[in-house]
N, C-alpha and C positions, 0 to 999 in steps of 0.2 A: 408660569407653569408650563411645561415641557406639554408638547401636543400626543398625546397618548396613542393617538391615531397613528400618526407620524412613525412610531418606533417601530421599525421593522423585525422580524423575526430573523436570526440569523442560522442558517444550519447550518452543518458540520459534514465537511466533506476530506477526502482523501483521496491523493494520485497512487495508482500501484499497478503492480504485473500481476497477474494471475495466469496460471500454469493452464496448459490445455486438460480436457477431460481426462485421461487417464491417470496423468498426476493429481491434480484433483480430487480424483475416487482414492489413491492410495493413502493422502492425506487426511481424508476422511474417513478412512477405515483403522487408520494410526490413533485417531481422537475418540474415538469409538468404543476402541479394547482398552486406550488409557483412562478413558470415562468407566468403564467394567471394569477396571483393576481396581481403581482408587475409589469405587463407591457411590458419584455423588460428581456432578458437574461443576467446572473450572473455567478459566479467564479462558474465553479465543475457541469453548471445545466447540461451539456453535458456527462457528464464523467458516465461511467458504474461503480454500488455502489461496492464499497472498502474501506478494510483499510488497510492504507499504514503502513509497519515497516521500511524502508529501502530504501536508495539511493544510485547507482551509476555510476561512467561513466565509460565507455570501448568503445575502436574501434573492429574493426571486428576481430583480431586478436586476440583479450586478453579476448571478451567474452566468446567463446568456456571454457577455465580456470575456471572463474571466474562462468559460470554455472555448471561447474564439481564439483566446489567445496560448493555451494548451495547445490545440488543433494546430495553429500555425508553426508553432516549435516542433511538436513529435512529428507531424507530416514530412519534416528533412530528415529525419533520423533513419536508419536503415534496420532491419528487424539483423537480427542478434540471439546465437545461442545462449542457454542460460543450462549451466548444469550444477547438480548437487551431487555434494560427498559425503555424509554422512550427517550426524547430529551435534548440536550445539548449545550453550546455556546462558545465560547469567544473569545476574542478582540487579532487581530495582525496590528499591525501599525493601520490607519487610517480606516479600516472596521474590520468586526465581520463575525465568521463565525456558520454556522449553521449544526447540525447533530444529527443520532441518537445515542444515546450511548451505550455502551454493561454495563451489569453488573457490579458489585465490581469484582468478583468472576473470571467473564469471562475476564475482561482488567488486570487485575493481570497475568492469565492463557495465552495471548498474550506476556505483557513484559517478561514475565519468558523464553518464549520460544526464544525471539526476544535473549534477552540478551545472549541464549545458541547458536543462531546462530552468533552473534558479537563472541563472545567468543570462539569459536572452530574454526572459520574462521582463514585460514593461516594469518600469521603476514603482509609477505610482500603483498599479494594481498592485503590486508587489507588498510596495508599502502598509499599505491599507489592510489589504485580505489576506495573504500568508504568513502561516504560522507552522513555523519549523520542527517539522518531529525532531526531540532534540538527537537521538539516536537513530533512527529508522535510515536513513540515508549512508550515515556511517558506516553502520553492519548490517547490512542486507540481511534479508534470513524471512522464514517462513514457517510461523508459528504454528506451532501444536499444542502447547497449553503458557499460558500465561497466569501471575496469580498463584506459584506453584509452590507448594513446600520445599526443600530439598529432600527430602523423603520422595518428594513426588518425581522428581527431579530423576533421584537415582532409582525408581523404579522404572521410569519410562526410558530409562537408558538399556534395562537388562529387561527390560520385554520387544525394545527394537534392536536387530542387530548392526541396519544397515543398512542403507537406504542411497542409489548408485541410479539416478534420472537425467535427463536432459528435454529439453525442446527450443523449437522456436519461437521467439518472443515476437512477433511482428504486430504489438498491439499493446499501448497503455488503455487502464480503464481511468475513470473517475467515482468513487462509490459516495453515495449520502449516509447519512446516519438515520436509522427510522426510528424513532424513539419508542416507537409501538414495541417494537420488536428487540430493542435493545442491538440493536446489530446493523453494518453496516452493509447498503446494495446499490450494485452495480447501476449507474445510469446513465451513462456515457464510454463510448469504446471511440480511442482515439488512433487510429490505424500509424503504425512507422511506415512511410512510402519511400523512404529514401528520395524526397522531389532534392535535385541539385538546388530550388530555387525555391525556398518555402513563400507563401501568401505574402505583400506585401503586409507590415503590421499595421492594423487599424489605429486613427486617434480615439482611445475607447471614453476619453475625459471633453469633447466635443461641448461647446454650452446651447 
């Protein structure tokens, strides 16, 4: 019999950008009047605005690794505008969801980096603990409701006209899942330094 002790707990985490505070507040004033319109709370209206590149699990032991080795990758990376153009949608299983979207330019300038962090990430950590949002990396985007009718859909299109932001991204997060709260939070901020020469990579597999 399996040692019950033994089995670790795994939680749930996510690499993403989150916008500075003033996008932020307008994201959160979008989810707000669309929560007042339609009556009654939706996928995402709670969640502080982000977008997600990344998924994975680790117990307490293995995240320490697994954010040394985030750190080492984003720390070469060089901070990076990010802007948006208006709103976006579409259909996963039985509802739709709602967001705004960044540029050509700018969700290109996401995947590119997304893919350099897949890509430079050790094999076996890799292996082991990530778990690929199937779509999150694809299509950048920054949710506003998720979970959505299309009713819901095309009301949240004709209560926003338009929505025309930008900033500088000089900082991936790492968020957990709290399951208290149903919602995911922020607990590691991993700065872009642009270092020409990021950290030697650690052997994280050592016996």
């Amino acid at each position: 019999m399996a040692d019950i002790a033994s089995l670790k707990k795994m939680d749930q985490y996510s690499l993403a950008i989150m916008p500075g505070a003033p996008i932020a507040e307008m994201v959160k004033d979008l989810k707000l009047l669309l929560r007042a319109e339609i009556g009654k709370s939706y996928g995402s209206a709670n969640a502080d605005a982000h977008i997600s590149l990344d998924g994975f699990e680790a117990d307490d032991d293995n995240y320490p690794y697994i954010l040394a080795e985030y750190r080492r990758i984003v720390s070469g990376m060089t901070p990076f505008t990010i802007a948006f153009s208006g709103f976006g949608d579409f259909d996963k299983g039985n509802y739709s969801a709602f967001y705004v979207r960044p540029t050509d330019e700018s969700s290109t300038s996401i995947r590119e980096r997304t893919e350099e962090v897949m890509k430079s990430f050790d094999k076996k950590l890799k292996k082991q603990f990530i778990r690929k949002w199937a779509d999150e990396s694809k299509n950048p985007h920054m949710s506003i409701g998720r979970r959505l009718t299309r009713e819901w859909v095309a009301l949240a299109y004709s209560l926003f006209p338009g929505f025309e932001e930008s900033f500088l991204c000089d900082a991936f997060v790492i968020r957990k899942f709290n399951e208290k709260r149903r919602q995911y939070e922020v607990v590691d901020m991993l700065p872009l330094k642009g270092n020409s020469a990021p950290p030697v990579q650690l052997d994280l597999f050592q016996p």
